[in-house]
PDB file as gemmi writes it, atoms N, CA and C in Angstrom:
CRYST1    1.000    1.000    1.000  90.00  90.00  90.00 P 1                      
ATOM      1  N   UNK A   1      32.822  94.768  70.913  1.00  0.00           N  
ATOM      2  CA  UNK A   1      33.035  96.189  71.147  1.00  0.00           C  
ATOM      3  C   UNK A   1      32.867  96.485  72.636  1.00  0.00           C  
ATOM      4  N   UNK A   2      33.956  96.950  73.341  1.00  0.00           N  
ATOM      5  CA  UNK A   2      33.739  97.378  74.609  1.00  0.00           C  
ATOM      6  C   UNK A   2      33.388  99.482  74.802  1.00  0.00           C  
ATOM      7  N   UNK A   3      32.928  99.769  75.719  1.00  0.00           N  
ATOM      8  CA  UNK A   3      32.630 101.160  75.980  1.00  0.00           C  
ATOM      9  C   UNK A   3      34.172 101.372  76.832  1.00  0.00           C  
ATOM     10  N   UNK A   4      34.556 102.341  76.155  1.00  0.00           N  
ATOM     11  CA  UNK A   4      35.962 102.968  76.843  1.00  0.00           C  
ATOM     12  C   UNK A   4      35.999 103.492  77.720  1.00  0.00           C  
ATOM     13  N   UNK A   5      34.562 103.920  77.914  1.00  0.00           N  
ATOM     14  CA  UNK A   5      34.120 105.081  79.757  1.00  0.00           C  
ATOM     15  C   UNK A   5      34.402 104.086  80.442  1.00  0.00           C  
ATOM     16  N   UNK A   6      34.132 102.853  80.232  1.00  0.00           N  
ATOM     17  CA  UNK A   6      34.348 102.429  81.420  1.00  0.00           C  
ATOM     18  C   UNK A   6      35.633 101.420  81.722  1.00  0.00           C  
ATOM     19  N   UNK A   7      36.747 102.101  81.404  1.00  0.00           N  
ATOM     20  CA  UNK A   7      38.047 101.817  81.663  1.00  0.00           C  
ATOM     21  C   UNK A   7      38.378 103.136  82.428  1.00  0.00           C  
ATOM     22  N   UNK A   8      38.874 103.102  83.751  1.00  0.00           N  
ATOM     23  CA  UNK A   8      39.599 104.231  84.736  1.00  0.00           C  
ATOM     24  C   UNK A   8      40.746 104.850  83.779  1.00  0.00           C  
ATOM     25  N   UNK A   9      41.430 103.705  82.964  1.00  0.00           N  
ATOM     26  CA  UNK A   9      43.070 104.452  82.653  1.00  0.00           C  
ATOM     27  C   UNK A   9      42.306 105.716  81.440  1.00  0.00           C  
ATOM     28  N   UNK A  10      41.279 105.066  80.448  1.00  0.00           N  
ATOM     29  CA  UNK A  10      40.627 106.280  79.913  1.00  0.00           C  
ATOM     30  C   UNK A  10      40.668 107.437  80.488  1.00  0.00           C  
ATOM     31  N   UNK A  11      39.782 107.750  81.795  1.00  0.00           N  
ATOM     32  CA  UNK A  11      39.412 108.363  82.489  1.00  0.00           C  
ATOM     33  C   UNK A  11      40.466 109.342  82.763  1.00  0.00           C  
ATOM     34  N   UNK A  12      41.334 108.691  83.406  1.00  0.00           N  
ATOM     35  CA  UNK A  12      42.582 109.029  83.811  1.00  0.00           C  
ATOM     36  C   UNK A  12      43.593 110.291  82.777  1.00  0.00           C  
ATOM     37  N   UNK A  13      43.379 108.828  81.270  1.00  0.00           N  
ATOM     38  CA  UNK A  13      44.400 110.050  80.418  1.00  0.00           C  
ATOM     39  C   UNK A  13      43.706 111.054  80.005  1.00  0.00           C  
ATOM     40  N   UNK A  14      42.061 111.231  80.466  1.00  0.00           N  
ATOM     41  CA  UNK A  14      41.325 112.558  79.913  1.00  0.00           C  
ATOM     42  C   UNK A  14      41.849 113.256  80.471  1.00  0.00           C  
ATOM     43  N   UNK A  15      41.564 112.873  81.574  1.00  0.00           N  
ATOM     44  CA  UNK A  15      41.744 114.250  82.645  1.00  0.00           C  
ATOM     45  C   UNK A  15      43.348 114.937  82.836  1.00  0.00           C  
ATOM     46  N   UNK A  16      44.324 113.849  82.385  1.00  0.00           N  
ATOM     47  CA  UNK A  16      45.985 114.233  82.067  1.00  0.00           C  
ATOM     48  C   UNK A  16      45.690 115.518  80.440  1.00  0.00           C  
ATOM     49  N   UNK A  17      44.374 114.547  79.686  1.00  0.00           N  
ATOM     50  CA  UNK A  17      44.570 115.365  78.205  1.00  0.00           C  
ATOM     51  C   UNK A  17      44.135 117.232  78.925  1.00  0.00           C  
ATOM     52  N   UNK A  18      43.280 117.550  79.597  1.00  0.00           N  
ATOM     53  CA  UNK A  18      42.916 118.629  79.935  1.00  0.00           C  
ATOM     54  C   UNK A  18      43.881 119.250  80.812  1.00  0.00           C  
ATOM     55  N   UNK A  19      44.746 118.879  81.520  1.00  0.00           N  
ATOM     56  CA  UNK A  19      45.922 119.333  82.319  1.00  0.00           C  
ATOM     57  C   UNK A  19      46.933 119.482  81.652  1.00  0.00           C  
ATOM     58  N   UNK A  20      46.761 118.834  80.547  1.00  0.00           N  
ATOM     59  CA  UNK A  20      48.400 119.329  79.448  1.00  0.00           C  
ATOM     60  C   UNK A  20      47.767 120.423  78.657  1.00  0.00           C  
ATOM     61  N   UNK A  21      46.290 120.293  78.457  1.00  0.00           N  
ATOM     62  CA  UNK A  21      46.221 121.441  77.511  1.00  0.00           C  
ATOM     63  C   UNK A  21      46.045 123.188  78.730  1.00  0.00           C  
ATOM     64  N   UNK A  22      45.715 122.750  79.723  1.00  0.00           N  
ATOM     65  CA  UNK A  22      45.957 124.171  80.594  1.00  0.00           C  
ATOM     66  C   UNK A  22      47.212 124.536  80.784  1.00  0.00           C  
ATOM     67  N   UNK A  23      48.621 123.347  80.583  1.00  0.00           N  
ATOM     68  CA  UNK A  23      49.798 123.508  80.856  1.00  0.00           C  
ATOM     69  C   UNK A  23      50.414 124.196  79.484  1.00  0.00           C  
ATOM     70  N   UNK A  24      50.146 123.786  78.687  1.00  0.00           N  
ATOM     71  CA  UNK A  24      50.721 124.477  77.212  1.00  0.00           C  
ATOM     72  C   UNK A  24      49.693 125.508  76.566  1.00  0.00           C  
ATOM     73  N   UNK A  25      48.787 125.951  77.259  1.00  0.00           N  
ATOM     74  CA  UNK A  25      48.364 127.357  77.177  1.00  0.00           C  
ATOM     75  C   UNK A  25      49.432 128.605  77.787  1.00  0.00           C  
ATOM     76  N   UNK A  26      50.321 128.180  78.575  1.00  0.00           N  
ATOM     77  CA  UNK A  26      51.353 129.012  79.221  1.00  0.00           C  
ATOM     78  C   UNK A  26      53.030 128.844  79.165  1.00  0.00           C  
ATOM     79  N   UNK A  27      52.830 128.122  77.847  1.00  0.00           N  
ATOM     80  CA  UNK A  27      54.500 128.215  77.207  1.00  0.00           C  
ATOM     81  C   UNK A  27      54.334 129.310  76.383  1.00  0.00           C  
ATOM     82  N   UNK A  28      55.714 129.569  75.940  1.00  0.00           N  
ATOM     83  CA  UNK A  28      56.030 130.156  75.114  1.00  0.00           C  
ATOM     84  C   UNK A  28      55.218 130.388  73.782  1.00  0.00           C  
ATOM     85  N   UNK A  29      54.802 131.792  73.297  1.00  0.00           N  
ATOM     86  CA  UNK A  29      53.991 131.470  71.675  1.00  0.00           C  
ATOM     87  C   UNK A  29      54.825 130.905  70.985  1.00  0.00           C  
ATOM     88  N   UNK A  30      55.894 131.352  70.644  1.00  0.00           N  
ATOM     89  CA  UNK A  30      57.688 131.089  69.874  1.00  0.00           C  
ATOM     90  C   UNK A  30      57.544 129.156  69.529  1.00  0.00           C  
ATOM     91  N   UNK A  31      56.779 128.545  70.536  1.00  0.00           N  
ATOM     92  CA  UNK A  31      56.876 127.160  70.871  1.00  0.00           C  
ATOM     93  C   UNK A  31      55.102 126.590  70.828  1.00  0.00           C  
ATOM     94  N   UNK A  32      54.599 127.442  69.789  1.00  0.00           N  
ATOM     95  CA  UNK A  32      53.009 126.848  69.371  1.00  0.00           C  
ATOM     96  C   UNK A  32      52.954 125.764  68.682  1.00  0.00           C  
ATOM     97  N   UNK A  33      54.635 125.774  67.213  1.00  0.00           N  
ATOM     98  CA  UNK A  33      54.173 124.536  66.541  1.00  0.00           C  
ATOM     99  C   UNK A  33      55.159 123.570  66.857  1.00  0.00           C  
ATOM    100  N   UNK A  34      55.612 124.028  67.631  1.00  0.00           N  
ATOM    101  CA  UNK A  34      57.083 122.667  68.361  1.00  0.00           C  
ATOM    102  C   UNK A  34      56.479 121.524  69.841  1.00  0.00           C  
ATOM    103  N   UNK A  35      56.957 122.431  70.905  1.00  0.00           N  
ATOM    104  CA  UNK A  35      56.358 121.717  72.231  1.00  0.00           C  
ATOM    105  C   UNK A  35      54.904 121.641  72.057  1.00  0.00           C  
ATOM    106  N   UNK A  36      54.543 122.951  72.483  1.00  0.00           N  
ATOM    107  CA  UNK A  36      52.939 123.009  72.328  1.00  0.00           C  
ATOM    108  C   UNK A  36      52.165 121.692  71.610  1.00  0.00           C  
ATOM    109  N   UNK A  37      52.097 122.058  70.037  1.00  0.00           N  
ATOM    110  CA  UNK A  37      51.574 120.966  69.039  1.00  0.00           C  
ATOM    111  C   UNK A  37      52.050 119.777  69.498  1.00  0.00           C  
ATOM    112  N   UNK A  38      53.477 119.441  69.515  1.00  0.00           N  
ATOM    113  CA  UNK A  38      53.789 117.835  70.070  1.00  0.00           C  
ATOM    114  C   UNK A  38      53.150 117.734  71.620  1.00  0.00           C  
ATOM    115  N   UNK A  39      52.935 118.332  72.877  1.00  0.00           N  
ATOM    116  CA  UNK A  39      52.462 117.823  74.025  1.00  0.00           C  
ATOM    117  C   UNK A  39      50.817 117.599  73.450  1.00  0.00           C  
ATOM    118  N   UNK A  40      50.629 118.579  72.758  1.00  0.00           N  
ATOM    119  CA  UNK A  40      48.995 118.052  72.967  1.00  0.00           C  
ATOM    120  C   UNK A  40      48.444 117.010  72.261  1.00  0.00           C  
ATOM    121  N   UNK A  41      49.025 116.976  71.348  1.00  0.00           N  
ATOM    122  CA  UNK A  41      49.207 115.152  70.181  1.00  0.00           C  
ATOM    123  C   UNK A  41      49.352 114.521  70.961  1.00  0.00           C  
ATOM    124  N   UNK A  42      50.333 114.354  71.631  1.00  0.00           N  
ATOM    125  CA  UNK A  42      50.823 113.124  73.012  1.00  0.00           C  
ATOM    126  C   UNK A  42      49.751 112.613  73.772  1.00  0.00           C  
ATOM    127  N   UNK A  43      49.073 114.158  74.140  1.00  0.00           N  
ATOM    128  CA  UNK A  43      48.699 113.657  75.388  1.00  0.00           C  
ATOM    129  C   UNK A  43      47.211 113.205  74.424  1.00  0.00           C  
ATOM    130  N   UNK A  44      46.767 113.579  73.311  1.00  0.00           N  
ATOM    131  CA  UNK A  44      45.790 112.994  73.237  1.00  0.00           C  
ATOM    132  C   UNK A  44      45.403 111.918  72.616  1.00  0.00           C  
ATOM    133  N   UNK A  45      46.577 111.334  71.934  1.00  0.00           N  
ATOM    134  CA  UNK A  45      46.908 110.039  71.435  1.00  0.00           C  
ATOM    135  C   UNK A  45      46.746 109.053  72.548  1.00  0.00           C  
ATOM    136  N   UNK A  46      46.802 109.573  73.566  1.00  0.00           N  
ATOM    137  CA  UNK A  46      46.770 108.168  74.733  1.00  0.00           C  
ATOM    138  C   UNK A  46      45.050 107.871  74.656  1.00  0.00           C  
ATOM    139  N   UNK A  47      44.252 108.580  75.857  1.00  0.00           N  
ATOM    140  CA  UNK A  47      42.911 108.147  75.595  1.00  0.00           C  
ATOM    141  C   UNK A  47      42.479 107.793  73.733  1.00  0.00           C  
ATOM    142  N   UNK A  48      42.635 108.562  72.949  1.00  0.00           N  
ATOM    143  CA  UNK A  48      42.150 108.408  71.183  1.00  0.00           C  
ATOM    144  C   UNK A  48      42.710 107.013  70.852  1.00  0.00           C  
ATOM    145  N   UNK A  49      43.635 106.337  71.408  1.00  0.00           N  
ATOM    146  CA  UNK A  49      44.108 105.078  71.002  1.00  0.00           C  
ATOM    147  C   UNK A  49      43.128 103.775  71.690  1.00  0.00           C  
ATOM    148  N   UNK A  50      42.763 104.250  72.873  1.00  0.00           N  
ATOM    149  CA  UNK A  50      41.880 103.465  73.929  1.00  0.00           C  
ATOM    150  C   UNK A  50      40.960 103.348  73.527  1.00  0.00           C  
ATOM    151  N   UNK A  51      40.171 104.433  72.881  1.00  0.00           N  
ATOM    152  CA  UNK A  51      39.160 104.315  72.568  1.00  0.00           C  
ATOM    153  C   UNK A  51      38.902 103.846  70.953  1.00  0.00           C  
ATOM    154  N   UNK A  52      39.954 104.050  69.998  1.00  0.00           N  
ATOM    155  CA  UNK A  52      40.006 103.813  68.756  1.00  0.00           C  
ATOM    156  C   UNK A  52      40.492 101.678  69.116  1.00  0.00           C  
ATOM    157  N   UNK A  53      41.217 101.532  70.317  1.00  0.00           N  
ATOM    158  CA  UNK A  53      40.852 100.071  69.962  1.00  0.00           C  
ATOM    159  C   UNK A  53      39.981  99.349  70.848  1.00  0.00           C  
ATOM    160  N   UNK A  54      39.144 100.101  71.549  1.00  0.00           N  
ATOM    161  CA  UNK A  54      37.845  99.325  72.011  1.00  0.00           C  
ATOM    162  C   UNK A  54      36.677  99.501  70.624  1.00  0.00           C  
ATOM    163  N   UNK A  55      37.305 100.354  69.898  1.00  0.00           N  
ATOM    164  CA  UNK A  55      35.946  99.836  68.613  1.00  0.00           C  
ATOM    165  C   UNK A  55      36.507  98.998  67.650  1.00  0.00           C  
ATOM    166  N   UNK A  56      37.711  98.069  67.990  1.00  0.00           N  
ATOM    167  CA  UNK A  56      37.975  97.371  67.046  1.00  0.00           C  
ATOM    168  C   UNK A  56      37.335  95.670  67.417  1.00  0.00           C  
ATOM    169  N   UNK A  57      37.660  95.443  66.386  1.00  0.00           N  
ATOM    170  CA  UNK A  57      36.722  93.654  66.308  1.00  0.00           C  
ATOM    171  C   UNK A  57      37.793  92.555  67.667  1.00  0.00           C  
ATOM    172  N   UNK A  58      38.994  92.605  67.539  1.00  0.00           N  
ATOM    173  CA  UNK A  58      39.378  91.619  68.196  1.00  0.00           C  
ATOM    174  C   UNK A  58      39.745  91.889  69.314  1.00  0.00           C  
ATOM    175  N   UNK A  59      40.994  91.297  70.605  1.00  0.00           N  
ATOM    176  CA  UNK A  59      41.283  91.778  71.494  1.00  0.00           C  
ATOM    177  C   UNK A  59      42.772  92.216  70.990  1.00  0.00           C  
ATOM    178  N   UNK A  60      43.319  91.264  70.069  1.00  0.00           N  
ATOM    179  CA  UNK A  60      44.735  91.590  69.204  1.00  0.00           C  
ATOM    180  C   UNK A  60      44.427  92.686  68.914  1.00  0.00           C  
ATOM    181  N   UNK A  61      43.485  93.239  68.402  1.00  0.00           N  
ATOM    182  CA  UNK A  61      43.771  94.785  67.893  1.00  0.00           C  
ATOM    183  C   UNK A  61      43.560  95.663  68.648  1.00  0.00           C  
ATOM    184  N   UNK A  62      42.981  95.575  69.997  1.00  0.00           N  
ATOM    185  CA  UNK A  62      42.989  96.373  70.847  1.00  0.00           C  
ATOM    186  C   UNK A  62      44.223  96.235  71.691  1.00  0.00           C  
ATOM    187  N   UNK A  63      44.606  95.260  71.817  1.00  0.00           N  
ATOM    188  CA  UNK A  63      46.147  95.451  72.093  1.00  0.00           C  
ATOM    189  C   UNK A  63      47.270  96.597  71.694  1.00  0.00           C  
ATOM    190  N   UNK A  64      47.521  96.060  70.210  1.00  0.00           N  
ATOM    191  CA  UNK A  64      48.049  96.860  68.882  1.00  0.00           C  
ATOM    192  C   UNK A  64      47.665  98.733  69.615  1.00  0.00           C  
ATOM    193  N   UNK A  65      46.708  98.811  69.882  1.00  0.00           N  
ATOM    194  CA  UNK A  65      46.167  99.825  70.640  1.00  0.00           C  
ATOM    195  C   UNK A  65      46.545 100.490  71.585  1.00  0.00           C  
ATOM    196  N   UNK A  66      46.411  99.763  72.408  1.00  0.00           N  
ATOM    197  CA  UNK A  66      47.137 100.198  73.933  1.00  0.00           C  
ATOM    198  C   UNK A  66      48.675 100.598  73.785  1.00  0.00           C  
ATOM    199  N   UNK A  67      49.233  99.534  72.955  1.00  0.00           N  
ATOM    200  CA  UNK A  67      51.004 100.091  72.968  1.00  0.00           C  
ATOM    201  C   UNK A  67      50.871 100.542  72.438  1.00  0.00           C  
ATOM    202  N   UNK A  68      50.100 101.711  71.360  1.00  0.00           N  
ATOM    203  CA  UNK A  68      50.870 103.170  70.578  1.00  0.00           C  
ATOM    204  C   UNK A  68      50.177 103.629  72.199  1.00  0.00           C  
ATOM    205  N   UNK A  69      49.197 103.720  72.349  1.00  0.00           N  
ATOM    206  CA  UNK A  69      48.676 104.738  73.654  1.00  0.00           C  
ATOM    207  C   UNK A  69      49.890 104.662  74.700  1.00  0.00           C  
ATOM    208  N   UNK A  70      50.556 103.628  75.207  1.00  0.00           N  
ATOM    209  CA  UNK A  70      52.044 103.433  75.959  1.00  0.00           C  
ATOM    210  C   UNK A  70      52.751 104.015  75.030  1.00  0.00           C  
ATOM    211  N   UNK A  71      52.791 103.881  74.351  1.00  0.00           N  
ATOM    212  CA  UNK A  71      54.128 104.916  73.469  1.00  0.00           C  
ATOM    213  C   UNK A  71      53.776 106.400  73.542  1.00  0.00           C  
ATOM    214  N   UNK A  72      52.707 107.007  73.556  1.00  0.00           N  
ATOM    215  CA  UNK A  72      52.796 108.447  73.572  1.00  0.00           C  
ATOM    216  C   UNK A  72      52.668 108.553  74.940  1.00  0.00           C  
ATOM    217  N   UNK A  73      52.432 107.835  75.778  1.00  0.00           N  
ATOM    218  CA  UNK A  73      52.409 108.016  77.465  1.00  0.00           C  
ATOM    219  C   UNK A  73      53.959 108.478  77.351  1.00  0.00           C  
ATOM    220  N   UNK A  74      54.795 107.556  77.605  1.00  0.00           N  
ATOM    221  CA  UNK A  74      56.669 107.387  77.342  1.00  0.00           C  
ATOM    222  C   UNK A  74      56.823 109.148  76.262  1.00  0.00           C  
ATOM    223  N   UNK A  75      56.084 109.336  75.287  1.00  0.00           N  
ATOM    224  CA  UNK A  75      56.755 110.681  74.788  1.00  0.00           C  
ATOM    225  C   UNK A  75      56.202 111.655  75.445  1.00  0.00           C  
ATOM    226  N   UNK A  76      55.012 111.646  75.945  1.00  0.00           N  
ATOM    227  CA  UNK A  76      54.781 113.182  76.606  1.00  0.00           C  
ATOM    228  C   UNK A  76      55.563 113.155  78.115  1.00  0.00           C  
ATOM    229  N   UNK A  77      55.927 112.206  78.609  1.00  0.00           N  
ATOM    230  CA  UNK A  77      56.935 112.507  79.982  1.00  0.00           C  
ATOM    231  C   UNK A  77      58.068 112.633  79.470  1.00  0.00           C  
ATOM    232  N   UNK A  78      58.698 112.427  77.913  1.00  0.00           N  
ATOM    233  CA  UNK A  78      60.371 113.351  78.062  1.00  0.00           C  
ATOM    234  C   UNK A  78      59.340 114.961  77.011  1.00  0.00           C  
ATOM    235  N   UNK A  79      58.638 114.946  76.825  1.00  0.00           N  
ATOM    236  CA  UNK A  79      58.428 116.141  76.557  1.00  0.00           C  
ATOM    237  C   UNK A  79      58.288 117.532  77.920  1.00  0.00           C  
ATOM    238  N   UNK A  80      57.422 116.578  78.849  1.00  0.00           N  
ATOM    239  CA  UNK A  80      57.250 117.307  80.176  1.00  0.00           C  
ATOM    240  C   UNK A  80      58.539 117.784  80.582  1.00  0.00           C  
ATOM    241  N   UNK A  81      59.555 116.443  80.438  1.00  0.00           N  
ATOM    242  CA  UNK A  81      60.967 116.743  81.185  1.00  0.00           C  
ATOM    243  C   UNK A  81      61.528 117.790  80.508  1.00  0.00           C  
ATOM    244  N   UNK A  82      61.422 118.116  78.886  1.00  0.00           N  
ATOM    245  CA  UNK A  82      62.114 119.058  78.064  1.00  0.00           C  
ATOM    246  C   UNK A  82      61.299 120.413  78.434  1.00  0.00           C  
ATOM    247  N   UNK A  83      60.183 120.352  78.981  1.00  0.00           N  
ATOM    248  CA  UNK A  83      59.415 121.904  79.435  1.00  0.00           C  
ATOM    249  C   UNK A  83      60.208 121.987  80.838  1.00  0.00           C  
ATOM    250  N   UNK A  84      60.272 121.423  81.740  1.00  0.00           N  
ATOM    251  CA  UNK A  84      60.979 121.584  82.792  1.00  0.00           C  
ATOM    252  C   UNK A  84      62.216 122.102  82.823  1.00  0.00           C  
ATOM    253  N   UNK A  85      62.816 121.273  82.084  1.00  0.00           N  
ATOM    254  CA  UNK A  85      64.437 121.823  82.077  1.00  0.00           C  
ATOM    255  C   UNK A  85      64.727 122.439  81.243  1.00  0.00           C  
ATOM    256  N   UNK A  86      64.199 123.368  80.590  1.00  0.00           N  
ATOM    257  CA  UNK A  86      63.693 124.823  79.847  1.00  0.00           C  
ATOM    258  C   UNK A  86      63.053 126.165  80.670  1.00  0.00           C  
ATOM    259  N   UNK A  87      62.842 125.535  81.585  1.00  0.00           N  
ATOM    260  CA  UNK A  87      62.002 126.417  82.212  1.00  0.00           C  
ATOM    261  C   UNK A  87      60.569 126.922  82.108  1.00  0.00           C  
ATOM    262  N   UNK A  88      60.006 125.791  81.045  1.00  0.00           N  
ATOM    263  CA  UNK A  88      58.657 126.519  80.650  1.00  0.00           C  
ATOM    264  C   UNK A  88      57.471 126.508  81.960  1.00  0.00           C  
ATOM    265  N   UNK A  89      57.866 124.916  82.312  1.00  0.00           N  
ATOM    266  CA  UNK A  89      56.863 124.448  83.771  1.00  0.00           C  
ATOM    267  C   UNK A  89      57.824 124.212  84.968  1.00  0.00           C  
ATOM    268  N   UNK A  90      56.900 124.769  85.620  1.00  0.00           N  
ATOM    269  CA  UNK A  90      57.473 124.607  87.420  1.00  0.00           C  
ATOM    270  C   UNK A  90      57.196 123.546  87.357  1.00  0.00           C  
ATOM    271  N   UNK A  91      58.602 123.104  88.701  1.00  0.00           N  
ATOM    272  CA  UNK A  91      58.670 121.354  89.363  1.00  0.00           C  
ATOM    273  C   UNK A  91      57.331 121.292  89.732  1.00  0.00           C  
ATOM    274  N   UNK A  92      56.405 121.814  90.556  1.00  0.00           N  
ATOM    275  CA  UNK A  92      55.268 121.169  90.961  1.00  0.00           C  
ATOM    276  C   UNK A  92      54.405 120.822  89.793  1.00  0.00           C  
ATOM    277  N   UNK A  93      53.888 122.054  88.599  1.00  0.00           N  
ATOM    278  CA  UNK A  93      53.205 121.094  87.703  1.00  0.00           C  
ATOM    279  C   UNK A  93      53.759 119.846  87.277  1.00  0.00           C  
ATOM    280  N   UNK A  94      55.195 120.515  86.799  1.00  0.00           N  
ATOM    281  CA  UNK A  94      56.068 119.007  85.866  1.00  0.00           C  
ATOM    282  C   UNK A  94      55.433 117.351  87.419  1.00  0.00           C  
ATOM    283  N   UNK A  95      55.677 117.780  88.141  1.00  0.00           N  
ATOM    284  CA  UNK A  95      56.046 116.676  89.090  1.00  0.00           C  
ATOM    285  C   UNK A  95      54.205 116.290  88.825  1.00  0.00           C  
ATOM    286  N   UNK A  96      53.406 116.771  89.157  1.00  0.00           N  
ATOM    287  CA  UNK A  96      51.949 116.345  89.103  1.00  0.00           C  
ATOM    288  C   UNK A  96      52.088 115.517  87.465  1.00  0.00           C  
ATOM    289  N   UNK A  97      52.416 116.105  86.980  1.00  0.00           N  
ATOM    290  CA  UNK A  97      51.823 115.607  85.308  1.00  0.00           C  
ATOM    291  C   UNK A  97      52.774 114.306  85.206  1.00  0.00           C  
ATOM    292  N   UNK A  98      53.875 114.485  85.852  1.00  0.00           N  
ATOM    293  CA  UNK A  98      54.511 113.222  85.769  1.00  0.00           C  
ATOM    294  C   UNK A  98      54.152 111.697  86.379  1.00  0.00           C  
ATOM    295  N   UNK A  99      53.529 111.938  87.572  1.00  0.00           N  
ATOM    296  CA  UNK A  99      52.644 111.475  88.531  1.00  0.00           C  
ATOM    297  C   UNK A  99      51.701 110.263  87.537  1.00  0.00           C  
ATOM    298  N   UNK A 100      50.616 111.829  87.314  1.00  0.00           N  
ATOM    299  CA  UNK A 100      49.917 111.343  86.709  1.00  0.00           C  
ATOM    300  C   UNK A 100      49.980 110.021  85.547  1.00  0.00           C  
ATOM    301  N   UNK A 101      50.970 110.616  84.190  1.00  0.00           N  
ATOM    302  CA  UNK A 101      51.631 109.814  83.090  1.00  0.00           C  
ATOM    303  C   UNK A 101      52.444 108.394  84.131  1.00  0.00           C  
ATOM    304  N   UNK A 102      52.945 108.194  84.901  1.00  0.00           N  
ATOM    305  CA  UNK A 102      53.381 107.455  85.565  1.00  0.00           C  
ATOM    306  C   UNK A 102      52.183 106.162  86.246  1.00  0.00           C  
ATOM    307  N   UNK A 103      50.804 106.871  87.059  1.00  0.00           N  
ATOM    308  CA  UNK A 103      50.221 105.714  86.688  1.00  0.00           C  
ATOM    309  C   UNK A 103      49.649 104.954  85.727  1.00  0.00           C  
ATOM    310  N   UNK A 104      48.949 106.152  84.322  1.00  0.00           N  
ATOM    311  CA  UNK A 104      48.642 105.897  83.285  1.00  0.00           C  
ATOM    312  C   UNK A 104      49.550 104.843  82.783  1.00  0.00           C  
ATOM    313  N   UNK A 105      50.611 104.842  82.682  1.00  0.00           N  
ATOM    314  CA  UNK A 105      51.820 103.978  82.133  1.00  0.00           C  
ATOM    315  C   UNK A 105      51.400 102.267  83.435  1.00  0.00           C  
ATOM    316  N   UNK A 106      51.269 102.154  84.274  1.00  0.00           N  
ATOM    317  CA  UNK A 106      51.428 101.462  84.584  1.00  0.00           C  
ATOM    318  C   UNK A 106      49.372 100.762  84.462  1.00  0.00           C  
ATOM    319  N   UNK A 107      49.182 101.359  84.391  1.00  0.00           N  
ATOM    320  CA  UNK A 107      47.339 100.800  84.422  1.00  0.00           C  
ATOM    321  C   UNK A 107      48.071 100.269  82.956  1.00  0.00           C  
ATOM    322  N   UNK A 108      47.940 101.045  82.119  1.00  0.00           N  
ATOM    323  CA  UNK A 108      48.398 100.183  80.628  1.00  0.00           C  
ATOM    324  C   UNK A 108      48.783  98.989  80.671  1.00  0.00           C  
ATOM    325  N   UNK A 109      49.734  99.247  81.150  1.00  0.00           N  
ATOM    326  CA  UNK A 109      50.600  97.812  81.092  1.00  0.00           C  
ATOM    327  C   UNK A 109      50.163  96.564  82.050  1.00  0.00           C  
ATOM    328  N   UNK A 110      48.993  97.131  83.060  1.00  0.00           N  
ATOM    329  CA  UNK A 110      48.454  96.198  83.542  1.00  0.00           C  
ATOM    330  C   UNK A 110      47.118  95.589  82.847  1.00  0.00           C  
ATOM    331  N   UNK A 111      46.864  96.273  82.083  1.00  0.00           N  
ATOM    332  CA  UNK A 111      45.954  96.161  81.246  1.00  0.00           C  
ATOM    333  C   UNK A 111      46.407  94.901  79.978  1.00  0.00           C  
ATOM    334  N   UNK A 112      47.448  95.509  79.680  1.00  0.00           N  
ATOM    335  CA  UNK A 112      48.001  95.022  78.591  1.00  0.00           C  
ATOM    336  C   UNK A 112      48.048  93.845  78.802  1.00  0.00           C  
ATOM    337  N   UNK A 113      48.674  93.476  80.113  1.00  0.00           N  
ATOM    338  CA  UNK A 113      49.136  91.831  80.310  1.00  0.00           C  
ATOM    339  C   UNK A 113      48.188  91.054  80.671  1.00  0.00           C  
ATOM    340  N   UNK A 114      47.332  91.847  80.944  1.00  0.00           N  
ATOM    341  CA  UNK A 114      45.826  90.984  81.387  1.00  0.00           C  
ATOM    342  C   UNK A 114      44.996  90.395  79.766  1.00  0.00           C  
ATOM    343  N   UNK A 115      45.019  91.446  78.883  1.00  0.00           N  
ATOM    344  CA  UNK A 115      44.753  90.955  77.755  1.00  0.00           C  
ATOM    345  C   UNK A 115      45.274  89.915  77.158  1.00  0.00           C  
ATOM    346  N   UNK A 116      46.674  89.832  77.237  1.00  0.00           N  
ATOM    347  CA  UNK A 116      47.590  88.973  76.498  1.00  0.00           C  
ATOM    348  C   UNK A 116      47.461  88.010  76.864  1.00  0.00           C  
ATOM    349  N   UNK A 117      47.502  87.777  78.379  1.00  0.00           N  
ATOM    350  CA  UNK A 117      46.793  86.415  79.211  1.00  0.00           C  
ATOM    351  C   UNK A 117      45.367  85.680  78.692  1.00  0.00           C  
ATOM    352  N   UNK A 118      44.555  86.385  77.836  1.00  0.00           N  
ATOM    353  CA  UNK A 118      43.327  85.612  77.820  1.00  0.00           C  
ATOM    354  C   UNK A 118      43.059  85.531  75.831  1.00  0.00           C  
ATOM    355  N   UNK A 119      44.323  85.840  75.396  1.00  0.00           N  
ATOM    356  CA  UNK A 119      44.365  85.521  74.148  1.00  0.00           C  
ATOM    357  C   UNK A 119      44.958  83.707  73.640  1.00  0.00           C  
TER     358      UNK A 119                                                      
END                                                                             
């Protein structure tokens, strides 16, 4: 069992999970159980996956782990893109949050391959 605090990309997608939820406090109500509900699932499926497979027994299953957490990384940036080109979020948030999901995506995957290497 590893502690998930002390992985940065954790860290990282918290602080993305609290910036999506200040960002979809200011969409549309019309869009509570559509965008809204899907960005904040997204964004909190990333850290909840990190941490749901550092309490698992092997490193295979913490793997298994990390790529759903890469997979909702990959859906909340075309969700961001669908608030953007809607008009819900300005380029500067969209562009920060994208940023952000952009290194998250890549710590993952550096993560990922580092695991796979010592299996």
């Amino acid at each position: 069992m590893v502690d998930y605090r002390n992985y940065t990309v954790w860290k990282k997608a918290h602080t993305l999970v609290l910036d999506i939820y200040k960002t979809t406090r200011s969409l549309p109500p019309e869009e509570k159980f559509n965008l809204i509900s899907q960005m904040n699932r997204a964004a909190l499926s990333i850290p909840t996956n990190i941490v749901e497979g550092c309490g698992r027994e092997t490193q295979k299953e913490f793997l298994r782990f990390l790529h759903i957490s890469s997979g909702s990384a990959f859906e909340l940036e075309y969700l961001i893109l669908v608030c953007k080109d809607l008009n819900f979020i300005d380029s500067g948030n969209s562009e920060n949050l994208m940023r952000q999901i952009t290194e998250i995506k890549k710590m993952l995957f550096s993560l990922i391959k580092k695991l796979k290497s010592e299996l």
